[in-house]
mmCIF file of the C-alpha atoms, coordinates in Angstrom:
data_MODEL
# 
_entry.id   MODEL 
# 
loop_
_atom_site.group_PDB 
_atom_site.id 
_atom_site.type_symbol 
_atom_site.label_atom_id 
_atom_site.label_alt_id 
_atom_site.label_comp_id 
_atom_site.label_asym_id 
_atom_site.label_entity_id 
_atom_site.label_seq_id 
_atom_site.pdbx_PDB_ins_code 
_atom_site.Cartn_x 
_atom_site.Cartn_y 
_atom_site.Cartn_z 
_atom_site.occupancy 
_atom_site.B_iso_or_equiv 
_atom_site.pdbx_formal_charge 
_atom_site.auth_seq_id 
_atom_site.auth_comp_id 
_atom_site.auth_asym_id 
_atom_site.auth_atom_id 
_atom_site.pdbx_PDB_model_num 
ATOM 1  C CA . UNK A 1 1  ? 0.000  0.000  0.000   1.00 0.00 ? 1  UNK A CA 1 
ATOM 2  C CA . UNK A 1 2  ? 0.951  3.527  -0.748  1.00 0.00 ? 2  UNK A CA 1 
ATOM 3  C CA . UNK A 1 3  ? 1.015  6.277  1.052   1.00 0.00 ? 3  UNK A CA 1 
ATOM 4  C CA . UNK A 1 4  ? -0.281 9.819  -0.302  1.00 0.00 ? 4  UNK A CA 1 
ATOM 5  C CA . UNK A 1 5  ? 1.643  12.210 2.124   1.00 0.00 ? 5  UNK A CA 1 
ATOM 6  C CA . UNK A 1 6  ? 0.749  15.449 3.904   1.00 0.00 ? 6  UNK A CA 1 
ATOM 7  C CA . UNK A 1 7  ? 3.424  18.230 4.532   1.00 0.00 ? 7  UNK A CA 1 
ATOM 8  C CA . UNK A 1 8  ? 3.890  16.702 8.242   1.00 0.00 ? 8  UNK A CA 1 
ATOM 9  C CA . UNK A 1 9  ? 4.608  13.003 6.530   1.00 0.00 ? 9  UNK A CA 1 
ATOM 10 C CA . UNK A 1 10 ? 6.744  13.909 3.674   1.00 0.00 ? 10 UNK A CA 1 
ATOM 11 C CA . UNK A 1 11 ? 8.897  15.732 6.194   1.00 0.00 ? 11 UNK A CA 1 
ATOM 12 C CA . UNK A 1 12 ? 8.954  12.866 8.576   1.00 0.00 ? 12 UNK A CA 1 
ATOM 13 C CA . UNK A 1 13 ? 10.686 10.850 5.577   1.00 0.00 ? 13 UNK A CA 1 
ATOM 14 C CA . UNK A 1 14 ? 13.236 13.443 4.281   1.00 0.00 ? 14 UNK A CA 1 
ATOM 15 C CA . UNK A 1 15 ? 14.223 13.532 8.249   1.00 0.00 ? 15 UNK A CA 1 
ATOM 16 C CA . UNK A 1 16 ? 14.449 9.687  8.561   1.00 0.00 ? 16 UNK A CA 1 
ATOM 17 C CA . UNK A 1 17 ? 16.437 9.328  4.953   1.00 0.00 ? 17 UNK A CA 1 
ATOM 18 C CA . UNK A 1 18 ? 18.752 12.160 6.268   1.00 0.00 ? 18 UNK A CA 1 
ATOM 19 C CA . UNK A 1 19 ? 18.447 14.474 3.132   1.00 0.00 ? 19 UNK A CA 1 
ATOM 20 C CA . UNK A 1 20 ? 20.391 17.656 3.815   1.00 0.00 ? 20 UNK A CA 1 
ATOM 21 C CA . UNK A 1 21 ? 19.344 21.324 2.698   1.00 0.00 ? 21 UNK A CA 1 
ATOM 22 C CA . UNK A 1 22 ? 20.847 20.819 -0.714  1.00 0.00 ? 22 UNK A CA 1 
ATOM 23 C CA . UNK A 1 23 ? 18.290 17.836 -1.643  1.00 0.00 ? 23 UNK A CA 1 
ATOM 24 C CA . UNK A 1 24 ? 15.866 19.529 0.023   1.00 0.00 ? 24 UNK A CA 1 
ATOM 25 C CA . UNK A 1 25 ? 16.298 22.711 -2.054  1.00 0.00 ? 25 UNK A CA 1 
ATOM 26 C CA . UNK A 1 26 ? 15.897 20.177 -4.996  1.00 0.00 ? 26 UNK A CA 1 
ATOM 27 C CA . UNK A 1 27 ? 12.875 18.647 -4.318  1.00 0.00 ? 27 UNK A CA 1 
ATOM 28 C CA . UNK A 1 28 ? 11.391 22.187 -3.994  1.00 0.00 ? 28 UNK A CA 1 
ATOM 29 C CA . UNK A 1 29 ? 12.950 22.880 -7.723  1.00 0.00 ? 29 UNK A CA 1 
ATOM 30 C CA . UNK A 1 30 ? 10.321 19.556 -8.511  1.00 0.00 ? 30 UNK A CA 1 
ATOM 31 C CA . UNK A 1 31 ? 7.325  20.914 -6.626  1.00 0.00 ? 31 UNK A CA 1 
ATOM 32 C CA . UNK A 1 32 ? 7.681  24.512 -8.130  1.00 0.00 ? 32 UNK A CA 1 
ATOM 33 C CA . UNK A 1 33 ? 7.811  22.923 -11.601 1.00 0.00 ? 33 UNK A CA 1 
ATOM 34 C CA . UNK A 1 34 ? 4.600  20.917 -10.924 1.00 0.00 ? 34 UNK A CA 1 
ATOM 35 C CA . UNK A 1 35 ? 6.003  17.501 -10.348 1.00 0.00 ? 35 UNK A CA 1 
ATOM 36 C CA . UNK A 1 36 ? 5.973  15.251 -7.159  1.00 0.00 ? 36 UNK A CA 1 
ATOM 37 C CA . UNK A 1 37 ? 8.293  13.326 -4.959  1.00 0.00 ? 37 UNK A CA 1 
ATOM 38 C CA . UNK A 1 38 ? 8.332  9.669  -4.880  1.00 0.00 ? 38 UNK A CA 1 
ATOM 39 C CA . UNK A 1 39 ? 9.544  8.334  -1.974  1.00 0.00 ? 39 UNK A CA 1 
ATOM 40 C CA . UNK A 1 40 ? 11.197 4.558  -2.468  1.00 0.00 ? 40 UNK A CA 1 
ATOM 41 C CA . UNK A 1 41 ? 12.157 2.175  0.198   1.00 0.00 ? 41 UNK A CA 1 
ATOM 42 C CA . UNK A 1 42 ? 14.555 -0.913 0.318   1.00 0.00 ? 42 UNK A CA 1 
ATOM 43 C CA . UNK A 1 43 ? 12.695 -3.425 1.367   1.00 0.00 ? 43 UNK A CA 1 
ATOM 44 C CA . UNK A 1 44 ? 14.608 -6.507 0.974   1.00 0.00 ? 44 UNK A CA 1 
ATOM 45 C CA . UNK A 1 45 ? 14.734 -8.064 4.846   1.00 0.00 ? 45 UNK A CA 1 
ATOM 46 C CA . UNK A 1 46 ? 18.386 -9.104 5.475   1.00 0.00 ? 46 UNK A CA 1 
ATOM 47 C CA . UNK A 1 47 ? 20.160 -6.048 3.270   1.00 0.00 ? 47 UNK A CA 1 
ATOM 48 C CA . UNK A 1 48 ? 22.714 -3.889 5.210   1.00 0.00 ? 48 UNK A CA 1 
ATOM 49 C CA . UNK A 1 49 ? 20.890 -1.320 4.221   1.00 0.00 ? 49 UNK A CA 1 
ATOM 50 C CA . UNK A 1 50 ? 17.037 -2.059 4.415   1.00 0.00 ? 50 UNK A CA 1 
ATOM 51 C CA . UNK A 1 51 ? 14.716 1.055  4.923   1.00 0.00 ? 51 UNK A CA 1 
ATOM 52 C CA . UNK A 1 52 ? 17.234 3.055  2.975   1.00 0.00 ? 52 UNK A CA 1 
ATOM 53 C CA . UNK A 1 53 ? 15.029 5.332  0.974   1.00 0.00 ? 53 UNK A CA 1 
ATOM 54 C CA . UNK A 1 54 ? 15.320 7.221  -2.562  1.00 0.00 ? 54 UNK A CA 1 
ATOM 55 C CA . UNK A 1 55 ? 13.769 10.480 -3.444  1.00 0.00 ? 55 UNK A CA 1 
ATOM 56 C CA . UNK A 1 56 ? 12.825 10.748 -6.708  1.00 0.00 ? 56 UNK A CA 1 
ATOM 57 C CA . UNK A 1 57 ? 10.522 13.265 -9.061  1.00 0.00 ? 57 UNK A CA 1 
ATOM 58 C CA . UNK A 1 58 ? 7.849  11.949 -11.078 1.00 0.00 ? 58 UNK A CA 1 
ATOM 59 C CA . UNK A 1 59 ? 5.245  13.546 -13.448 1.00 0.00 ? 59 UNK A CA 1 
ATOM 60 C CA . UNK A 1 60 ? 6.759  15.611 -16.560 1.00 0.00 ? 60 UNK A CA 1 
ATOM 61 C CA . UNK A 1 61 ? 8.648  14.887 -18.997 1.00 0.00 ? 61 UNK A CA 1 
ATOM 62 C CA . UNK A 1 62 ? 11.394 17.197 -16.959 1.00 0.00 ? 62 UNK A CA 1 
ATOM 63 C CA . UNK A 1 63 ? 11.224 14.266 -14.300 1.00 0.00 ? 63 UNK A CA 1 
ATOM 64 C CA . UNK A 1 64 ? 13.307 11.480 -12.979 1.00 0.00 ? 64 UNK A CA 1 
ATOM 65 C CA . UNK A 1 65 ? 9.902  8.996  -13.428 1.00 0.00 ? 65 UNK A CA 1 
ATOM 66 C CA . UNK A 1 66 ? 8.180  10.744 -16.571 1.00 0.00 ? 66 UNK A CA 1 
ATOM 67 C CA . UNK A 1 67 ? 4.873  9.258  -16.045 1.00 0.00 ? 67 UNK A CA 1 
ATOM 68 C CA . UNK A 1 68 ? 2.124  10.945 -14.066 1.00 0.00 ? 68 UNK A CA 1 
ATOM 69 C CA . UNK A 1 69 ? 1.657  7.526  -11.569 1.00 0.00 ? 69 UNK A CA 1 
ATOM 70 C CA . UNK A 1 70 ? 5.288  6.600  -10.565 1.00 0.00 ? 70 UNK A CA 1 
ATOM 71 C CA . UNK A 1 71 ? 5.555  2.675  -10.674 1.00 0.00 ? 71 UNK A CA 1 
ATOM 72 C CA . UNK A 1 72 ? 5.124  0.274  -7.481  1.00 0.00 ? 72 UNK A CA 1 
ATOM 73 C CA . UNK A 1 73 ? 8.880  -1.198 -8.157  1.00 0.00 ? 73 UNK A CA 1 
ATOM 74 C CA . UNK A 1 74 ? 11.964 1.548  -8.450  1.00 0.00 ? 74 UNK A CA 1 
ATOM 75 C CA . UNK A 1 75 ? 12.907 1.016  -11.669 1.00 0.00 ? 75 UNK A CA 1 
ATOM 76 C CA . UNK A 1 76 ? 16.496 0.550  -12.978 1.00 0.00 ? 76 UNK A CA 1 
ATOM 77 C CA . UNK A 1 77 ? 17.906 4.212  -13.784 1.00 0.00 ? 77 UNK A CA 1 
ATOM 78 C CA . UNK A 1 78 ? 21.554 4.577  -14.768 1.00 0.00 ? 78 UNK A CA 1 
ATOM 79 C CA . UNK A 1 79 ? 23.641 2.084  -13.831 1.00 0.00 ? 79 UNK A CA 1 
ATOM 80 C CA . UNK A 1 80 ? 21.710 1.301  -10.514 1.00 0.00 ? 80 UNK A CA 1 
ATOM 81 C CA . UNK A 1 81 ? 19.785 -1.629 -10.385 1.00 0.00 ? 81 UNK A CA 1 
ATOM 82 C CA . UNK A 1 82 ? 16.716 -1.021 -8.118  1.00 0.00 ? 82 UNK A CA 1 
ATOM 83 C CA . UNK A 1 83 ? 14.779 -3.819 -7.596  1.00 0.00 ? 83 UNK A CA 1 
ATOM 84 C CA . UNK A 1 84 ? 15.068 -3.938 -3.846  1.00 0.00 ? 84 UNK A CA 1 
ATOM 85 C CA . UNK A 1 85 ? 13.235 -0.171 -3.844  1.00 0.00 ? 85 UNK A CA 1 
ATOM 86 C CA . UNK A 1 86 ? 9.465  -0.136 -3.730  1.00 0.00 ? 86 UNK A CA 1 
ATOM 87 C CA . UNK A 1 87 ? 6.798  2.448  -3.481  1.00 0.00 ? 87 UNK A CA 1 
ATOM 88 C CA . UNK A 1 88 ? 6.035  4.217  -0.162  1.00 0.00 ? 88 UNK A CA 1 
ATOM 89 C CA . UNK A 1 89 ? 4.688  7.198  -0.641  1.00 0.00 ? 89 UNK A CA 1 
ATOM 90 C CA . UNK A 1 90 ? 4.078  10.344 -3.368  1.00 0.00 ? 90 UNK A CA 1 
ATOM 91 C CA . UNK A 1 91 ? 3.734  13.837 -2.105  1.00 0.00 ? 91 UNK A CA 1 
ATOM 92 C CA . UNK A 1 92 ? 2.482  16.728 -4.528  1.00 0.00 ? 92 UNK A CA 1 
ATOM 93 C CA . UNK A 1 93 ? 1.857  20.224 -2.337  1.00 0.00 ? 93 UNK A CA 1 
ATOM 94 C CA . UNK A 1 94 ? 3.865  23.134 -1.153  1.00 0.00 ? 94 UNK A CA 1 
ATOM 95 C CA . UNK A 1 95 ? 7.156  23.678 -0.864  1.00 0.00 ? 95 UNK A CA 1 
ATOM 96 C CA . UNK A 1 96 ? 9.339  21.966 2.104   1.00 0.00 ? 96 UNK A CA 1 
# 
C-alpha cells in the first residue's frame, strides 16, 4: 500500500532518509515545476541497508519517473539496479 503524504509526513521521511538542505532545495525545484516526490524504500529483509530510501521526481517529462503515476517497483535508472526499492509514498503540495 501507498502512502499519499501530507506536509507533516513527507517531512517525517526526508528527516528519517537524512536528506540535507541541498536535496531539500531540490525537491522544492520539482514541486515549483509541478512535479511530485516519490519516496522509495529498500525493502529486501536481510540487506545492510534495508529502509534506505530514494527520493525521486515523477510527473513531466522534466522528471526522474516521466509518467504521471510513478511505478510500485523503483525502476532501474543509470547504472543502478533497483529492484530492492518499492513504493512508499508520493507527495504533490507546497514547498518543504
Amino acid at each position: 500500500m501507498t502512502i499519499t503524504y501530507d506536509r507533516d509526513g513527507i517531512l517525517a521521511e526526508i528527516a528519517d532518509g537524512q536528506i540535507n538542505q541541498r536535496g531539500i532545495d531540490a525537491m522544492n525545484g520539482w514541486l515549483a515545476r509541478g512535479d511530485g516526490i516519490a519516496v522509495y524504500a529498500n525493502v529486501e529483509i536481510g540487506h545492510p541497508e534495508a529502509g534506505h530510501r530514494q527520493f525521486l521526481s515523477f510527473g513531466s517529462t522534466e522528471a526522474q519517473i516521466e509518467s504521471s503515476d510513478p511505478p510500485v517497483r523503483l525502476p532501474d535508472i543509470g547504472s543502478k539496479i533497483n529492484w530492492r526499492y518499492q513504493l512508499r509514498g508520493t507527495y504533490k503540495g507546497e514547498a518543504l
